[in-house]
C-alpha positions in Angstrom: 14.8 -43.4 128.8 11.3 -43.3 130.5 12.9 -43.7 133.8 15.8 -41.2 133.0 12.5 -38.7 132.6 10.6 -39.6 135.5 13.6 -39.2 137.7 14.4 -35.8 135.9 10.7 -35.1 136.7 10.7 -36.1 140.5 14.1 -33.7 140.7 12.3 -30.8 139.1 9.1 -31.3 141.3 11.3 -31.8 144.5 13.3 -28.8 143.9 10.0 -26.9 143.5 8.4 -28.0 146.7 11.8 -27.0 148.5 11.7 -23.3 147.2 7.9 -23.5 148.6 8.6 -24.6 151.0 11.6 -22.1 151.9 11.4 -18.9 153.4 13.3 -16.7 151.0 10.5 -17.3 147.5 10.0 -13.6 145.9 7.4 -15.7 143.9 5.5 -15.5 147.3 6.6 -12.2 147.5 5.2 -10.4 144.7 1.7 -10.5 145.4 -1.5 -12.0 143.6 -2.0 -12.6 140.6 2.0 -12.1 139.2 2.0 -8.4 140.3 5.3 -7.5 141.7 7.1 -5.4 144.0 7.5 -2.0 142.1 11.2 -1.7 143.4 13.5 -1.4 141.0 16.1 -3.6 142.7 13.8 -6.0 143.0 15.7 -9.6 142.4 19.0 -8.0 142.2 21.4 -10.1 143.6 24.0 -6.8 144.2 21.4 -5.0 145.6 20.2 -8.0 147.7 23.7 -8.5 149.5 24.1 -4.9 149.8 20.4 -4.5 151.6 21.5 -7.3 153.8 24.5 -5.1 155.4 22.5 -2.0 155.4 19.6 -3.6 157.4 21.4 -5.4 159.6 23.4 -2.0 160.7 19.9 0.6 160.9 16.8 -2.1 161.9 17.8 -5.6 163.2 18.2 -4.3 166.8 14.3 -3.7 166.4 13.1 -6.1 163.9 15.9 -9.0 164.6 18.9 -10.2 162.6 16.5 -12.7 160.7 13.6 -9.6 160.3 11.5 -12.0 162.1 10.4 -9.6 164.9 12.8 -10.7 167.3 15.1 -8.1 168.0 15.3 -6.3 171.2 14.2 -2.8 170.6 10.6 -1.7 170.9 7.6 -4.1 171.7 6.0 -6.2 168.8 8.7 -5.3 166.1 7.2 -6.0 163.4 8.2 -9.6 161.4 9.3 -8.1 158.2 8.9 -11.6 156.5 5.3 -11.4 156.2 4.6 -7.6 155.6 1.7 -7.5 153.4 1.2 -3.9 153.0 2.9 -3.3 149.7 6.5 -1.8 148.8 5.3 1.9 148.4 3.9 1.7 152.1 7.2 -0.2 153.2 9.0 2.7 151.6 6.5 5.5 153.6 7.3 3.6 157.0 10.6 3.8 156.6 10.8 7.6 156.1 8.0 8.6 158.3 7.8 5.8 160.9 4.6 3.4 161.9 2.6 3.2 165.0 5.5 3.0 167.6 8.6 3.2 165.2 9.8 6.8 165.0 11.0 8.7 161.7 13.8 6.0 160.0 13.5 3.9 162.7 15.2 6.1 164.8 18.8 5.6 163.4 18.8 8.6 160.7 18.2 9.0 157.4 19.2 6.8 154.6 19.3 7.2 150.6 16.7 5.7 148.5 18.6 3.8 146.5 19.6 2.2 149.8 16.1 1.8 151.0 15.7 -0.3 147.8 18.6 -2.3 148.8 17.2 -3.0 152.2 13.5 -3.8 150.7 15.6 -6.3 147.6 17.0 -8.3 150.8 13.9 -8.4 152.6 11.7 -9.7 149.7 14.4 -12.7 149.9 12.9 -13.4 153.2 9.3 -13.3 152.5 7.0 -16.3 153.9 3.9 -17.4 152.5 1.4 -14.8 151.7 3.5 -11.7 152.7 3.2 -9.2 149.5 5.7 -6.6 148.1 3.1 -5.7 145.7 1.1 -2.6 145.9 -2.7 -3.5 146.4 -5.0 -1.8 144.0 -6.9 1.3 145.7 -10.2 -0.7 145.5 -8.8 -3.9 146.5 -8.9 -5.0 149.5 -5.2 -5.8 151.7 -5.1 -8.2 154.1 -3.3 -7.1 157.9 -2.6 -8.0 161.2 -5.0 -11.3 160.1 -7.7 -9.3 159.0 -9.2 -8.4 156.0 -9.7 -5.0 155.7 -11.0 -2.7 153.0 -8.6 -0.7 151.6 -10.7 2.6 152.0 -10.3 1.9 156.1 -6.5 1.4 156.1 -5.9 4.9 156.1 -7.5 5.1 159.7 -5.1 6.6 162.6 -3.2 3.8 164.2 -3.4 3.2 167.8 -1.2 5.4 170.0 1.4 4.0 171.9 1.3 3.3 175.6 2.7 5.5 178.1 6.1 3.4 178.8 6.1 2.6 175.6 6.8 5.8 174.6 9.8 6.1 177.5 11.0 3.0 176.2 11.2 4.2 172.7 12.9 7.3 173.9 15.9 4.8 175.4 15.8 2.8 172.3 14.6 4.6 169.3 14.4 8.7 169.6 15.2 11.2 171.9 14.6 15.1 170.9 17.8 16.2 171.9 20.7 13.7 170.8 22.6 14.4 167.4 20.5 13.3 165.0 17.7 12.3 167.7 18.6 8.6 167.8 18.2 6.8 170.8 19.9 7.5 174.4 21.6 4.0 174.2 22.3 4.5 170.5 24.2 7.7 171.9 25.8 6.4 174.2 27.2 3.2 172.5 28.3 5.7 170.3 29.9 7.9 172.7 31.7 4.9 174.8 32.8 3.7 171.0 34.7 6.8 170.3 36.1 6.8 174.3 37.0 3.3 173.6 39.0 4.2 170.5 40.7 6.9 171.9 41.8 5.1 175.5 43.4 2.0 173.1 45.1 5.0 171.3 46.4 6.4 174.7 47.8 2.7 175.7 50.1 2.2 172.3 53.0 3.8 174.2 52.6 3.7 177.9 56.1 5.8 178.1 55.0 8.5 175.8 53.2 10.8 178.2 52.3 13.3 175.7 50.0 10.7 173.5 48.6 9.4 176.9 47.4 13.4 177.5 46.3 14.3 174.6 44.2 11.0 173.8 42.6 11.2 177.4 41.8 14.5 176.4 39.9 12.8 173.7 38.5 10.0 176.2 37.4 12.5 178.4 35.4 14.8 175.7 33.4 11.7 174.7 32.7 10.4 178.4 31.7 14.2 179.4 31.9 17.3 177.1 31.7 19.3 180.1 34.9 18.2 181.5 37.1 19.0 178.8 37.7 23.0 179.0 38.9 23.4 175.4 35.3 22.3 174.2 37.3 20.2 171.3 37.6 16.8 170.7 36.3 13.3 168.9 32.8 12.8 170.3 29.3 13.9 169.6 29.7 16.2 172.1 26.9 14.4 174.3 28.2 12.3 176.2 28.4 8.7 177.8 27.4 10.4 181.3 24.3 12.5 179.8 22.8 9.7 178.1 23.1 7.4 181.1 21.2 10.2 183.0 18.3 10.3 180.8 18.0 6.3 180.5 17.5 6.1 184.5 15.4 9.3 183.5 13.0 7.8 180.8 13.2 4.2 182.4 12.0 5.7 186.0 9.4 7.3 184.1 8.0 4.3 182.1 8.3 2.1 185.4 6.0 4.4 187.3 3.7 4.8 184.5 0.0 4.0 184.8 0.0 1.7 182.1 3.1 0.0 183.0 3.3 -3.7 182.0 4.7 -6.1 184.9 7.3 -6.9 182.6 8.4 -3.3 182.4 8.2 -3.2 186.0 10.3 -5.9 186.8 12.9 -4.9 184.4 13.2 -1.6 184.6 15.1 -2.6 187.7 17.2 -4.1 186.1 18.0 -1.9 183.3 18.0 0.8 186.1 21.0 -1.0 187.8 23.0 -1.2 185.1 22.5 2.1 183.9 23.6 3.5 187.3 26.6 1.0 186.7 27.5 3.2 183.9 27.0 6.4 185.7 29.8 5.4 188.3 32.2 4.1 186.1 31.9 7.4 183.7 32.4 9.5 186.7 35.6 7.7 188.0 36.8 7.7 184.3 36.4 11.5 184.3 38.3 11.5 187.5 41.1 9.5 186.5 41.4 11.2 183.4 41.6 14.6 184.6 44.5 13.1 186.8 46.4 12.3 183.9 45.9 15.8 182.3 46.4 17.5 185.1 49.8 16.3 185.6 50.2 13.0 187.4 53.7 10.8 187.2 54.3 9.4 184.2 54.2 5.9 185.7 50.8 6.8 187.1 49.5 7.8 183.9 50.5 5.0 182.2 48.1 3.0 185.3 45.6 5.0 184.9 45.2 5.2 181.3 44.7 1.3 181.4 42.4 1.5 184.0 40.4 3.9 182.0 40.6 0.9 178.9 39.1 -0.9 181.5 36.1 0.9 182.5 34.9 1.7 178.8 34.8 -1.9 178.5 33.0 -2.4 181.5 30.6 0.1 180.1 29.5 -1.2 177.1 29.9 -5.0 178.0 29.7 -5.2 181.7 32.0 -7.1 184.0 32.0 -10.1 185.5 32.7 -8.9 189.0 31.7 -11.5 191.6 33.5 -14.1 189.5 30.7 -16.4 188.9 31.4 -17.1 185.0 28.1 -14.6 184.0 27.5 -11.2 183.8 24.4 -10.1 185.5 22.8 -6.4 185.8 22.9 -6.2 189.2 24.9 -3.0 191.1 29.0 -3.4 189.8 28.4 -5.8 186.8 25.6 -4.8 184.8 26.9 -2.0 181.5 25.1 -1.1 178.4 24.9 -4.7 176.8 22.6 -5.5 179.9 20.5 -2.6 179.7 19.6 -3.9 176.0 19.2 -7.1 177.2 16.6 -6.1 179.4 15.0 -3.7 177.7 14.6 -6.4 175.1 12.7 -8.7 178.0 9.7 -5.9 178.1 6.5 -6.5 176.7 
């Protein structure tokens, strides 16, 4: 019996220094001294799983899949495992942005409840002395390392560098894209819709009616400009637009004065690969007003996989020299690279 009770006793204590162990303790996670996180989905496990798929679609490109920081939007993402500055602040960041995040992170506005959600999932991530717990007004909140009254953390936090800012325009915000999100977030968007409209126009390569009408579509999200009856599927921006203003905003944070060497080297690349897109949007405009304009129907049906093609290449790049890889460089590089890259810039 006394062994059955010491081995019962090493089980519990084992399992207890696993969970401390672990990253995902909402015991770490609620603060000092038992306060915890005033959300009121706090430890639900609904709520939880829901948060998990809401975050991962609106802030793991910046903040990683694993909130750890890692992702590849802006520069030092914040690691959401340790945030220490309370749910109510969490909350505030969200809606009004933080230092270099933009308004919602960029990717529009989401309900409370599902704010809650998000900040449920992330206290199942929480390390070691993060806190989800408001700090009192007079106590003092620790951040960035430091200790540091609470009376001073209401003090303006440091403006963002000059590329940074261009950067964040690419990634995060851009005045005039619906919704303002990002000009890659626009444009995956964009070359999503062209690419569900060109698979569309491919179902039935002898029905040239369908091919017309859904390269009609195609061509409204590649370039609204194009397509004369101003109708169709897209967001009425454009693949070719946003392309335009990445090389745009990335020539500008390149030849900024305070231009890390990492944004200059990249922005190279990231420039190739947007000009990548560029081409291959124009020549699907071209082959697309071929279709509509009255080629054979046995070159309509070729074009309109060729145009299956290039939306591919677009978003994912193309391996054209053959090599196994898909670099950036001119005829290979598409809108996967130009993350990628972006991603590489401190």
């Amino acid at each position: 019996m006394t062994l059955r009770r010491l081995t019962l006793a090493a089980c519990v204590a084992m399992v207890a220094a696993m969970v401390w162990a672990g990253g995902g303790n909402i015991a770490e996670a609620v603060g000092e001294e038992g306060k915890k996180s005033p959300n009121p989905l706090s430890g639900d496990k609904e709520a939880e799983a829901a948060g998990q798929t809401i975050y991962r679609a609106n802030c793991a490109y910046c903040h990683g899949m694993r909130a750890d920081g890692r992702g590849r939007g802006l520069p030092n993402s914040a690691d959401l495992r340790k945030f220490k500055r309370g749910y109510t602040k969490f909350v505030q960041t969200v809606k009004e942005g933080y230092k270099t995040m933009p308004e919602w992170g960029g990717m529009g506005e989401i309900s409370d409840e599902q704010i809650n959600q998000i900040g449920a999932y992330l206290e199942t991530l929480a390390k070691r002395n993060a806190n989800w717990a408001d700090p009192d007004e007079t106590s003092e909140v620790e951040e960035e390392g430091q200790v540091i009254p609470a009376s001073s953390t209401t003090s303006e936090p440091a403006e963002p560098k000059e590329y940074q800012i261009h950067i964040g325009h690419i990634l995060t915000s851009w005045t005039d894209t619906p919704g303002e999100v990002g000009l890659a977030t626009i444009l995956e968007q964009e070359a999503m819709i062209a690419k569900e409209h060109a698979g569309y126009a491919v179902t039935d390569l002898e029905d040239l009616p369908n091919i017309q009408l859904h390269t009609r579509h195609v061509r409204h999200a590649v370039d609204p400009t194009k397509e004369r009856s101003g109708e169709g599927p897209g967001m009425g921006y454009g693949i070719v637009k946003a392309a335009a203003g990445i090389i745009q905003h990335m020539e500008f944070a390149r030849d900024a004065g305070d231009a890390s060497e990492s944004a200059k080297i990249h922005a190279e690349h990231v420039l190739a690969s947007a000009r990548n897109i560029q081409f291959w949007a124009g020549k699907t405009v071209d082959k697309a007003g071929q279709i509509i304009g009255g080629a054979s129907p046995v070159s309509s049906a070729f074009y309109a996989e060729e145009i299956v093609e290039r939306i591919d290449w677009i978003l994912n790049g193309v391996d054209a020299n053959g090599d196994g890889n898909v670099s950036w460089e001119e005829g290979e590089g598409g809108l996967a690279q130009v993350r990628a890259h972006l991603s590489y810039i401190e």
